[in-house]
OpenMM code with the backbone's topology and positions (N, CA, C; nanometers):
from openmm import Vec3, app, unit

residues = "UNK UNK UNK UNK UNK UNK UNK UNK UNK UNK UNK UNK UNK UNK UNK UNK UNK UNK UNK UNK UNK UNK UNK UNK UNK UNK UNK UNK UNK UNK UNK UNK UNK UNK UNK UNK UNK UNK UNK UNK UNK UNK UNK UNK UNK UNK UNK UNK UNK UNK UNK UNK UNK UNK UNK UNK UNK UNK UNK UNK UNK UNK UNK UNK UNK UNK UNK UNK UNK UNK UNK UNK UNK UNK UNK UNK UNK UNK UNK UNK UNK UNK UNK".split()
positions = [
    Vec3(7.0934, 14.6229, -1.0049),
    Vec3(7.1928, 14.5180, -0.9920),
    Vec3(7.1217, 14.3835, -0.9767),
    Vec3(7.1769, 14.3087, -1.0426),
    Vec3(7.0710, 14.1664, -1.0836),
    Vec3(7.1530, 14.0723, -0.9507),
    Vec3(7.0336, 14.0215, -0.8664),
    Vec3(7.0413, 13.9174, -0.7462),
    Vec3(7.1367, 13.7728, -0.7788),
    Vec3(7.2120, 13.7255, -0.6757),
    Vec3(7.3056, 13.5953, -0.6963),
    Vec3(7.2023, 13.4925, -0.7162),
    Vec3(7.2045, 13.3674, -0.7611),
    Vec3(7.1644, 13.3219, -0.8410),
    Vec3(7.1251, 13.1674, -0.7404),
    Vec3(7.0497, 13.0863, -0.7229),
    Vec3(7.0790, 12.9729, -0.6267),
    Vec3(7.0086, 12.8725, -0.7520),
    Vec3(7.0258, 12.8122, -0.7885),
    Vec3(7.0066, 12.6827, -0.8078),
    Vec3(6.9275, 12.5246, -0.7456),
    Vec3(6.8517, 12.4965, -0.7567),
    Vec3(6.7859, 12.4018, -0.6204),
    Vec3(6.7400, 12.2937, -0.7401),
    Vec3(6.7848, 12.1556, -0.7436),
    Vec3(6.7046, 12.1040, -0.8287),
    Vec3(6.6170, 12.0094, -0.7212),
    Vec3(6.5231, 11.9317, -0.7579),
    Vec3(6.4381, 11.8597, -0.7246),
    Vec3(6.3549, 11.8137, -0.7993),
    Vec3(6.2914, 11.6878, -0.7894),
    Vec3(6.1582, 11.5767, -0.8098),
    Vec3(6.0142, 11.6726, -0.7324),
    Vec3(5.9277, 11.6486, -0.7917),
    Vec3(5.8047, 11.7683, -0.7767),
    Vec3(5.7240, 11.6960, -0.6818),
    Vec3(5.7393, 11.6555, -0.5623),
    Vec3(5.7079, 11.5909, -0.4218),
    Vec3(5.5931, 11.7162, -0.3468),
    Vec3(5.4686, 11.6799, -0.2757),
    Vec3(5.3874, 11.8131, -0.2614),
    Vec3(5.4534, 11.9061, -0.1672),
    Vec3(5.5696, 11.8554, -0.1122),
    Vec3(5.7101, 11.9330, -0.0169),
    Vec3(5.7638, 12.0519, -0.1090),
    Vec3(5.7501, 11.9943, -0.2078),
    Vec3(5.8677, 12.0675, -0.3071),
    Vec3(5.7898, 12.1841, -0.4480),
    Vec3(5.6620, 12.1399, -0.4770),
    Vec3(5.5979, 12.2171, -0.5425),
    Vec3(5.5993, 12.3240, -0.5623),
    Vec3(5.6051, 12.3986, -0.4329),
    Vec3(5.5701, 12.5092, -0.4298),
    Vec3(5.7420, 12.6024, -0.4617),
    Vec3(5.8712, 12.5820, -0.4759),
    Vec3(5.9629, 12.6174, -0.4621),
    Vec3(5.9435, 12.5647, -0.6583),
    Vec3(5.9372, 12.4390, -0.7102),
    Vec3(5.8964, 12.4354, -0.8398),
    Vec3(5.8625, 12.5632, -0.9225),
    Vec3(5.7167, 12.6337, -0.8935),
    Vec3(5.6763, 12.6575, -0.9091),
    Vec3(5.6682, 12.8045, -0.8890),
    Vec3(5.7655, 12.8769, -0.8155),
    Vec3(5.8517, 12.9901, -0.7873),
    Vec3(5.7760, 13.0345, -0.7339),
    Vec3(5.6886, 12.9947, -0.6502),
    Vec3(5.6235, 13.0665, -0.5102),
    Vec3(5.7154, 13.1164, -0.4137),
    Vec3(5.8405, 13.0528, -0.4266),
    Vec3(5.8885, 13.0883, -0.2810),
    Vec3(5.9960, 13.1659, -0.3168),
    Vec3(6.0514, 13.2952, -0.2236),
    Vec3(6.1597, 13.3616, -0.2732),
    Vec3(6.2633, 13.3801, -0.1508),
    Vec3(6.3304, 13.3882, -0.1793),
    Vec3(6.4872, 13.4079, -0.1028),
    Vec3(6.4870, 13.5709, -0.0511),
    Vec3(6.5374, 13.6206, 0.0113),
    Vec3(6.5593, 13.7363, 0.0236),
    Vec3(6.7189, 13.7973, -0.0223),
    Vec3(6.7448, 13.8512, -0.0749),
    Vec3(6.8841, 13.8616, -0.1357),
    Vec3(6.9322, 13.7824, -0.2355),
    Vec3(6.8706, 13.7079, -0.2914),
    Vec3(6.8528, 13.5723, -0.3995),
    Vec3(6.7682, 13.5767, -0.4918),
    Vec3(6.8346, 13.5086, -0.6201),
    Vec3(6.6790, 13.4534, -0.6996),
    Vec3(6.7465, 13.3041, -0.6986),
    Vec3(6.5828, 13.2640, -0.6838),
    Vec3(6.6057, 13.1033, -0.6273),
    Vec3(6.5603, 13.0658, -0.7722),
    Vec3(6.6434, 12.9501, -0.8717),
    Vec3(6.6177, 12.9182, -1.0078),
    Vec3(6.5954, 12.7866, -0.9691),
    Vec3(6.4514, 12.6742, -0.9561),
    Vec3(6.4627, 12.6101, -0.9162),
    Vec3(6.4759, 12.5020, -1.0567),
    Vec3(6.5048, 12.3585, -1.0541),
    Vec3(6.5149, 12.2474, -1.1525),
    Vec3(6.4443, 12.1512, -1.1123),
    Vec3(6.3374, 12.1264, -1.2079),
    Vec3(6.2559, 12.0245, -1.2072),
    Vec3(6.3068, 11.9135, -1.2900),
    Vec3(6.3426, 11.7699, -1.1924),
    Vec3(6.3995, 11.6329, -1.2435),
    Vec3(6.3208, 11.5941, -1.2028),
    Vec3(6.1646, 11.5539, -1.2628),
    Vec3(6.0870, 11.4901, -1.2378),
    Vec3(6.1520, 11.4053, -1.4089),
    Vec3(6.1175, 11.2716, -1.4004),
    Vec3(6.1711, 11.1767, -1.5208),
    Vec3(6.3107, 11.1113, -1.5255),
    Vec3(6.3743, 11.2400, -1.4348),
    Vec3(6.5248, 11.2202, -1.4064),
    Vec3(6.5565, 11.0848, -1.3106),
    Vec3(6.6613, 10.9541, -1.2951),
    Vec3(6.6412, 10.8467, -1.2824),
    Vec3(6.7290, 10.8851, -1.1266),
    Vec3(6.6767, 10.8365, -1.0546),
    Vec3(6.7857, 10.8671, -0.8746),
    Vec3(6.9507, 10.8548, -0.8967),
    Vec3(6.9490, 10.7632, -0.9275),
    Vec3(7.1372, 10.7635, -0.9632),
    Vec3(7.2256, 10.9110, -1.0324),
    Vec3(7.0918, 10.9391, -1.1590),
    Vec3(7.1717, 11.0175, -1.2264),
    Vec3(7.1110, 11.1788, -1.1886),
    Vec3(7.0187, 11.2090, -1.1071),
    Vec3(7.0524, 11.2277, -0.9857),
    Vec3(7.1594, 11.3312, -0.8812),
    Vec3(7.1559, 11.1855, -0.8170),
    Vec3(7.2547, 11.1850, -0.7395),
    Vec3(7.4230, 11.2555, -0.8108),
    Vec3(7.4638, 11.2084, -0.9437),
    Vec3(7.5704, 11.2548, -1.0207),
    Vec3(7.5853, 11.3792, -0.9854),
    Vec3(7.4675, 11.4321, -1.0941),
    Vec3(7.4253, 11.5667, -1.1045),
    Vec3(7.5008, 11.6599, -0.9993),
    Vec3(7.4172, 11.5981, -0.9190),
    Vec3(7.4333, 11.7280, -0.7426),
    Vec3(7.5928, 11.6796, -0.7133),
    Vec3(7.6258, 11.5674, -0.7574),
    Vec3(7.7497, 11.5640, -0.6649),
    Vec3(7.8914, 11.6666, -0.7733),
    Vec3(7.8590, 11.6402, -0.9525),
    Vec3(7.9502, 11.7461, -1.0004),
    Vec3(7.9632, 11.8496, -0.9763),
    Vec3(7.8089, 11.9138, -0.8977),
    Vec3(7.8150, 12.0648, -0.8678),
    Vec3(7.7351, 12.1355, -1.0131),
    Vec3(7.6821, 12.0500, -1.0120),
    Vec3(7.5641, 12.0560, -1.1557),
    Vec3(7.4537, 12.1645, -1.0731),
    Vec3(7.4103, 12.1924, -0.9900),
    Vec3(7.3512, 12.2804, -0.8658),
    Vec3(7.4072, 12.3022, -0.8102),
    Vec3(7.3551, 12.4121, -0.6985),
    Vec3(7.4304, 12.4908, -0.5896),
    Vec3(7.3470, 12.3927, -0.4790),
    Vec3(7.2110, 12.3563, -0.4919),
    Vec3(7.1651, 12.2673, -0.3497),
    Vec3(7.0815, 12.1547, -0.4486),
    Vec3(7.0521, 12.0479, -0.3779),
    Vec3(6.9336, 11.9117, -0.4672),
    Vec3(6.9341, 11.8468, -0.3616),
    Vec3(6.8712, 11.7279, -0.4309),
    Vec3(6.8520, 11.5988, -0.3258),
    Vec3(6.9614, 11.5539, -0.3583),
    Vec3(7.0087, 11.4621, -0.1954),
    Vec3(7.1037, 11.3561, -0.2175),
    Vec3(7.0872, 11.2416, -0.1027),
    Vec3(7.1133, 11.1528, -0.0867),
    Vec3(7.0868, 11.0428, 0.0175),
    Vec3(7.1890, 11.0506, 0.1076),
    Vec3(7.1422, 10.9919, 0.2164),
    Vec3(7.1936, 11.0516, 0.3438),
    Vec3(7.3392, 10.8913, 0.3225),
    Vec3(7.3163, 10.8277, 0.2790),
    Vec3(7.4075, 10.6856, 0.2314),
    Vec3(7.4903, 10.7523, 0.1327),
    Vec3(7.4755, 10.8284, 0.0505),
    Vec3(7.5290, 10.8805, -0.0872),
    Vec3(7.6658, 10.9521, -0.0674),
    Vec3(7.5897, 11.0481, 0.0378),
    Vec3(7.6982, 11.1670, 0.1517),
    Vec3(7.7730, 11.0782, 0.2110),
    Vec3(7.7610, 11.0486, 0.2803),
    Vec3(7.8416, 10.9392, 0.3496),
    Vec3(7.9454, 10.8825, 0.2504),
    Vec3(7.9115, 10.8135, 0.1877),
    Vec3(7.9806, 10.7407, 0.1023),
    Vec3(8.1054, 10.8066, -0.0090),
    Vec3(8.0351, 10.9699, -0.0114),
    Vec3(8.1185, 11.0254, -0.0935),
    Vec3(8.2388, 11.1297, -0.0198),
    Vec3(8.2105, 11.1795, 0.0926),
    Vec3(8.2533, 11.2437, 0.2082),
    Vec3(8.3371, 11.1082, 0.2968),
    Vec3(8.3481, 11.0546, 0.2796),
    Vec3(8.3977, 10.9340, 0.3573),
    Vec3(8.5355, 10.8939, 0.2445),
    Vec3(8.4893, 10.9340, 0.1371),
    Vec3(8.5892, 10.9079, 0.0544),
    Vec3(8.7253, 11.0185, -0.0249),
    Vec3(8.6104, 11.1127, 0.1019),
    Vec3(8.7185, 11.2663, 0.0816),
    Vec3(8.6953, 11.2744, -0.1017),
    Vec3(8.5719, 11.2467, -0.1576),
    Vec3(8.5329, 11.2627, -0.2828),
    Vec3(8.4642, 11.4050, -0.3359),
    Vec3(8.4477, 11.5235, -0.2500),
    Vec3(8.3632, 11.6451, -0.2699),
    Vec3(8.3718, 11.6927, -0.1739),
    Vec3(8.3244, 11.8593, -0.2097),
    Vec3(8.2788, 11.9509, -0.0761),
    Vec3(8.1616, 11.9467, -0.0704),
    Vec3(8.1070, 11.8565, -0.0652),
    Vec3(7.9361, 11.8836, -0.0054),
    Vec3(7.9014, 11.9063, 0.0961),
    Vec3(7.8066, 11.9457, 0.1125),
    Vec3(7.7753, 11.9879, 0.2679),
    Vec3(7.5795, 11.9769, 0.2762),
    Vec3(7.5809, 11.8708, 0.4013),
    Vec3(7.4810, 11.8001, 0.3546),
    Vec3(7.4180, 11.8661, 0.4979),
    Vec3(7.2943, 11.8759, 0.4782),
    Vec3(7.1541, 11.9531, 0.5582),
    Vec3(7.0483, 11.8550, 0.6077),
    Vec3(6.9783, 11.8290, 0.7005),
    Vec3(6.8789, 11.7689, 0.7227),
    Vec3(6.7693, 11.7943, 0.6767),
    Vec3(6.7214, 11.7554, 0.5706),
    Vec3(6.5531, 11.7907, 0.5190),
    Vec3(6.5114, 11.6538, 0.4607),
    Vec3(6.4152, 11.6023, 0.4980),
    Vec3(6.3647, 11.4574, 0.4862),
    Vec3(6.2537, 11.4883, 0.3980),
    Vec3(6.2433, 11.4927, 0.2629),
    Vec3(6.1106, 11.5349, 0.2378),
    Vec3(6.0252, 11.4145, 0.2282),
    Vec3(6.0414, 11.3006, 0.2210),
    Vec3(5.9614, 11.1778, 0.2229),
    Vec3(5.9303, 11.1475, 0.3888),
    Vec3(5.9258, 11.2064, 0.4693),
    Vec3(5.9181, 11.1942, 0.6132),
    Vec3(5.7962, 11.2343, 0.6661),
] * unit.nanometer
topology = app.Topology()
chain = topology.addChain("A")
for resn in residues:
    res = topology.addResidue(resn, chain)
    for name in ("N", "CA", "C"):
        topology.addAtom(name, app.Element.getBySymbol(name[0]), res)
């Protein structure tokens, strides 16, 4: 029986490489990760908010802004990878 499916996109940050690069695995999951390295922040930001992924980056201003506007179900996590 073939594993549920997760989706993760991201910019290839040395945080993030290794999930790139399918080192890292889920347990009960296959983690399909998306590399938007070239990809421009705005469009982006789109992306994750149509539900273009199941998880990505998004700005902590972005959430706000779109959740504030009762604009999506997102559900936003603390992970700072520029931190």
């Amino acid at each position: 029986m073939a594993l549920p499916n997760i989706s993760v996109a991201t910019r290839p940050y040395d945080r993030t490489e290794a999930i790139l690069q399918r080192q890292v695995e889920l347990k009960d999951f296959e983690l399909r990760p998306v590399n938007l390295a070239g990809v421009s922040v705005p469009q982006i930001f789109e992306r994750v908010y149509k539900g273009e992924f199941d998880a990505g980056e998004f700005s902590l201003a972005e959430l706000v802004f779109y959740l504030s506007r009762k604009a999506g179900d997102l559900i936003g996590i603390p992970v700072f990878l520029h931190r």
